[in-house]
C-alpha positions as CSV (number, residue, x, y, z in Angstrom):
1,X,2.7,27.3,22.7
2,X,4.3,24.4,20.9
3,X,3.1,23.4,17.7
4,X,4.3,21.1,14.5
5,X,5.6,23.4,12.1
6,X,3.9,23.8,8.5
7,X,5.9,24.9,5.0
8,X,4.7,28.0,5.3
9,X,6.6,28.6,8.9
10,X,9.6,27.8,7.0
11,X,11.2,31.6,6.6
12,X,10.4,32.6,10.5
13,X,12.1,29.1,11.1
14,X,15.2,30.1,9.0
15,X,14.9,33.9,10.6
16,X,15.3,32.1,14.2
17,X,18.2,29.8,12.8
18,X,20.0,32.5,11.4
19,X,19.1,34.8,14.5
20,X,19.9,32.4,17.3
21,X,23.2,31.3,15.1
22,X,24.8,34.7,14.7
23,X,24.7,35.8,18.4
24,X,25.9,32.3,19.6
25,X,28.7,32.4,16.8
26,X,29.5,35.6,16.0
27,X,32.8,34.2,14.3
28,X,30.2,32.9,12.0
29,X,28.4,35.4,10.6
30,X,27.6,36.4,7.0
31,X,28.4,32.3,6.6
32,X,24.9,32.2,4.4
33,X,22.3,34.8,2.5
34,X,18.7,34.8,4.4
35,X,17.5,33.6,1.1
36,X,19.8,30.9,1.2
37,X,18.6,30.2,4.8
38,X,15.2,29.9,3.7
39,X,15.7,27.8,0.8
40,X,17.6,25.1,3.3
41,X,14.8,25.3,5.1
42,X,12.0,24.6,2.4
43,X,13.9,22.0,0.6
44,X,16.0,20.3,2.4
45,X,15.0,20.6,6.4
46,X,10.9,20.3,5.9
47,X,11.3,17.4,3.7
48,X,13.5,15.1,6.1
49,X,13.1,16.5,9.2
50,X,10.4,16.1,11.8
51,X,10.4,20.5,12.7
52,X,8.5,21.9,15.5
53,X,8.3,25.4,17.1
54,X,7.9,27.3,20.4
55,X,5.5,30.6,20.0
56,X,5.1,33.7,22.1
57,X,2.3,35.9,21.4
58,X,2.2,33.9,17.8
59,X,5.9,34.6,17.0
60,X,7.9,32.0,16.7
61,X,10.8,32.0,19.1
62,X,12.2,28.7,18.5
63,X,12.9,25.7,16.7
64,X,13.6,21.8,16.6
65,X,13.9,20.0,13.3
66,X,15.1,16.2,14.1
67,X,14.7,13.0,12.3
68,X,15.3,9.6,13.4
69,X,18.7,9.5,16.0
70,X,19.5,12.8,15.0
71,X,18.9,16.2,15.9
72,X,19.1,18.6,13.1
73,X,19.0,22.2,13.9
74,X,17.6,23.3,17.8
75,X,17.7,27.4,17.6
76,X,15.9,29.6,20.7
77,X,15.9,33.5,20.1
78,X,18.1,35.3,22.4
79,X,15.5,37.2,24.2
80,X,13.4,33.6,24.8
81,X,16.7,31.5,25.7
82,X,17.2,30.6,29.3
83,X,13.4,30.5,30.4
84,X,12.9,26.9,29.1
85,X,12.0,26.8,25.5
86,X,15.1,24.8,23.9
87,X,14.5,22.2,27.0
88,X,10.6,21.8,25.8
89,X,11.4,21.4,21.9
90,X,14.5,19.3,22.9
91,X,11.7,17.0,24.9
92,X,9.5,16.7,21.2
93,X,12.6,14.8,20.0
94,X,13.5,12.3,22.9
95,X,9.7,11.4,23.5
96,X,9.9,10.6,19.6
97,X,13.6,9.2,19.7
98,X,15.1,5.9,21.3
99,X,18.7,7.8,21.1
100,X,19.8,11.1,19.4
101,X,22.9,12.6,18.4
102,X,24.1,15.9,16.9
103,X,27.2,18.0,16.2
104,X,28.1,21.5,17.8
105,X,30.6,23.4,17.5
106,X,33.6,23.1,20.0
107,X,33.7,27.3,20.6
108,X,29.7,26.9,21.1
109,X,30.2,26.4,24.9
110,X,26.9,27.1,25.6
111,X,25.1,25.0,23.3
112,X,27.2,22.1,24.8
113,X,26.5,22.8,28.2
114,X,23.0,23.0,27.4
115,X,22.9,19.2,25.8
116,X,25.5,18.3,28.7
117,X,23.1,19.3,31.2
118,X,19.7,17.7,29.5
119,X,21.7,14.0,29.7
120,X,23.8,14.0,26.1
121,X,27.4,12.4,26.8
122,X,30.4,13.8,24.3
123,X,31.0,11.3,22.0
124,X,33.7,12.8,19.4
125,X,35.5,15.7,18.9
126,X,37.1,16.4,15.3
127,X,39.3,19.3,13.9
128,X,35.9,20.7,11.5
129,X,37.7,18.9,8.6
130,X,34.3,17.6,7.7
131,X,32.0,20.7,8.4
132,X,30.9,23.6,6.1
133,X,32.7,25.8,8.6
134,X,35.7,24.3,9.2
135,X,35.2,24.5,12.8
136,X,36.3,21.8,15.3
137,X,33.0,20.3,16.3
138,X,31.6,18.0,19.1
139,X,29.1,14.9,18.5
140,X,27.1,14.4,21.7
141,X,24.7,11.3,22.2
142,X,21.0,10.6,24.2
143,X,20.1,7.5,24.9
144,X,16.8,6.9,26.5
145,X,17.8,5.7,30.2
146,X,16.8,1.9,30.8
147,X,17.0,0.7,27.0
């Protein structure tokens, strides 16, 4: 089931962030607190971001935040990726969305595969200079087809 997410989803949505984050980035992890997660969340995500989840059995299993042209955070649990759930959340945002963009990381092979394969075309590649992680990243772009 997809739904809009509420405030008070906010800690499962930061549990499936930091989740779906650690096993795709292992490199990564121990990069934030789960208290730190959830306050991201509350005050900085749910305020600016559009944030919808997929549930299974009422637990959430994954997550979309995106605002306009720009895809915030898209996180699937392990266990629920590769059975379609990041394609449906990733749908929300271009039915909503005339174009979108977002950052991965470059080691994140996966993630940009996925958004290769759903139509997003590599746009930039910088050395992380400008990231929290100080990873080399990758911008990818959407544009709706025909505008």
């Amino acid at each position: 089931m997809l739904r809009q997410l509420a405030l008070t989803d906010m800690s499962a949505a930061a549990q499936v962030h930091r989740i779906a984050f650690d096993q795709a980035m292992p490199w990564l992890v121990g990069l934030h607190a789960p208290d730190q997660d959830r306050w991201f969340y509350c005050e900085h995500v749910f305020p600016t971001c559009r944030l919808w989840g997929h549930f299974e059995d009422e637990v959430l299993s994954g997550i979309i935040a995106f605002r306009e042209a720009w895809i915030e955070q898209l996180y699937v649990l392990p266990a629920a990726q590769g059975r379609g759930v990041g394609t449906e959340l990733l749908e929300i945002a271009k039915r909503a969305c005339e174009r979108l963009e977002l950052w991965t990381v470059q080691r994140n092979e996966q993630a940009r595969r996925f958004y290769e394969a759903r139509g997003f075309e590599l746009v930039e590649q910088t050395d992380g200079a400008r990231n929290e992680e100080k990873e080399p990243d990758a911008c990818h772009l959407w544009t709706r087809a025909g505008r």
